[in-house]
N, C-alpha and C positions, 0 to 999 in steps of 0.2 A: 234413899239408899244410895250407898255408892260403889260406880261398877270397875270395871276395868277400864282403864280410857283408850284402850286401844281395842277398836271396835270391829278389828277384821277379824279376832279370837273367835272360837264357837262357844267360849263359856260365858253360859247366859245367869252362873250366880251372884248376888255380889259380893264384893270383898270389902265390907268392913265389919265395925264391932258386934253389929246384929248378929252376921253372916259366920264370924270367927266364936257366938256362944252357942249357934246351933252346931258347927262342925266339933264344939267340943264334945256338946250333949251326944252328938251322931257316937263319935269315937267311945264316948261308954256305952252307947245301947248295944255296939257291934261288938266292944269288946265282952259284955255280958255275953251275946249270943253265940259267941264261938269260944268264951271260956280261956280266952286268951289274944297276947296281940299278934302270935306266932302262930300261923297253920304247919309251914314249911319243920321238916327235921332239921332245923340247923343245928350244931354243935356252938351250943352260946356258953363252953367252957374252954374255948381257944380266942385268940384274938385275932382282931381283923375291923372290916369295914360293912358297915350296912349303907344302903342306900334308900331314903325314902323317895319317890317321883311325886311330884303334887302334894305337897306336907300339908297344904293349907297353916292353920295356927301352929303347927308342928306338937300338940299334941300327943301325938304316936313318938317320934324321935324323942321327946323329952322323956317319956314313961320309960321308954327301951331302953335307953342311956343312963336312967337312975335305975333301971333294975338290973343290967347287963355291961360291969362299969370297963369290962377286958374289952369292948368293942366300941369303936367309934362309928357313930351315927351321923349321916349327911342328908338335911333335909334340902329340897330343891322346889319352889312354887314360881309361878309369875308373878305373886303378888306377895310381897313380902309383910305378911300378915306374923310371919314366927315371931317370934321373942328374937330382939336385937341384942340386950346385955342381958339380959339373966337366965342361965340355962346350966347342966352340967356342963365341966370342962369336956367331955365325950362328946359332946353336942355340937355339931356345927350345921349353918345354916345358908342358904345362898339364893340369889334372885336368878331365875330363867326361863324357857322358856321348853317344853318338852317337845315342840313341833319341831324345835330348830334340825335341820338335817342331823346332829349328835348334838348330844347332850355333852356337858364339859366335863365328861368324868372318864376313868381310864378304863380301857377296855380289862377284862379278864380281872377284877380288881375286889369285888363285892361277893360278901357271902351271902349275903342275902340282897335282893330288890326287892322292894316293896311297894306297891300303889293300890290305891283303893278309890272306889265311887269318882272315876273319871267319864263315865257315861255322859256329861253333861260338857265335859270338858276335850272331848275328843268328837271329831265326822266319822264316820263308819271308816271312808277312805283313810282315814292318818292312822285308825286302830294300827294295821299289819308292823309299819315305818317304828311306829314307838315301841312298839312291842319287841322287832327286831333290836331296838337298836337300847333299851333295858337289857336283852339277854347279853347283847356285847360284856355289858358290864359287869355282870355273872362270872366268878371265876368258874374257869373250865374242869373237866372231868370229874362232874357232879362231885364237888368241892361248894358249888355256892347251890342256890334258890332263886327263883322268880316267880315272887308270889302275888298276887292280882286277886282284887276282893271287887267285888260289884254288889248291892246291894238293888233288889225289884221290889 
């Protein structure tokens, strides 16, 4: 199997093509179970920006993107497991790192945030820091979402 080579991360799963057909399988079982890939009321009849945090194979962005084609979707992992050329044009993808003190995205900017089943992926202590610093991204005056799915 193979993992991340930078071994100071807390995520202990790994990232290849094993790892990228369970996160697919995961993304339909959740999506069966919540009947959708949307919890959040967003308005997906205006345009704008979504953010995924942790896309892993991205997914979730490719599905939202071909069903949702007025909003551009931004997926963001450490391990650049997404699809590099082939995706909807709404689709974009990018390598980093969600611990970094900010994330590379603009503040007040997303109508929706998105991340899921990071428990593996975050220390208790980083939860508050990431968490703050997704809702930065959130346009203001409940205009956007910050939606967090965990899975037990």
């Amino acid at each position: 199997r193979e993992y991340h080579p930078d071994k100071t991360l807390p995520y202990l799963l790994p990232c290849d093509e094993q790892e990228s057909e369970r996160l697919l399988l995961q993304h339909y079982v959740i999506r069966y179970a919540l009947g959708s890939n949307v919890i959040a009321p967003i308005d997906t009849s205006v345009t704008g920006q979504v953010l995924d945090c942790g896309c892993g194979p991205g997914t979730w962005v490719m599905e939202m993107a071909t069903e949702y084609e007025n909003l551009d979707f931004y997926g963001f992992d450490i391990s650049p497991m997404y699809p590099s050329a082939i995706h909807p044009k709404n689709a974009h993808f990018s390598m980093g790192n969600i611990l970094d003190p900010e994330i590379p995205f603009c503040s007040d900017s997303f109508v929706l945030v998105h991340q899921r089943n990071m428990l593996l992926g975050l220390t208790q202590d980083a939860w508050p820091g990431v968490v703050q610093d997704m809702y930065r991204c959130v346009l203001p005056g409940g205009q956007g979402w910050l939606q967090l799915s965990e899975v037990d």
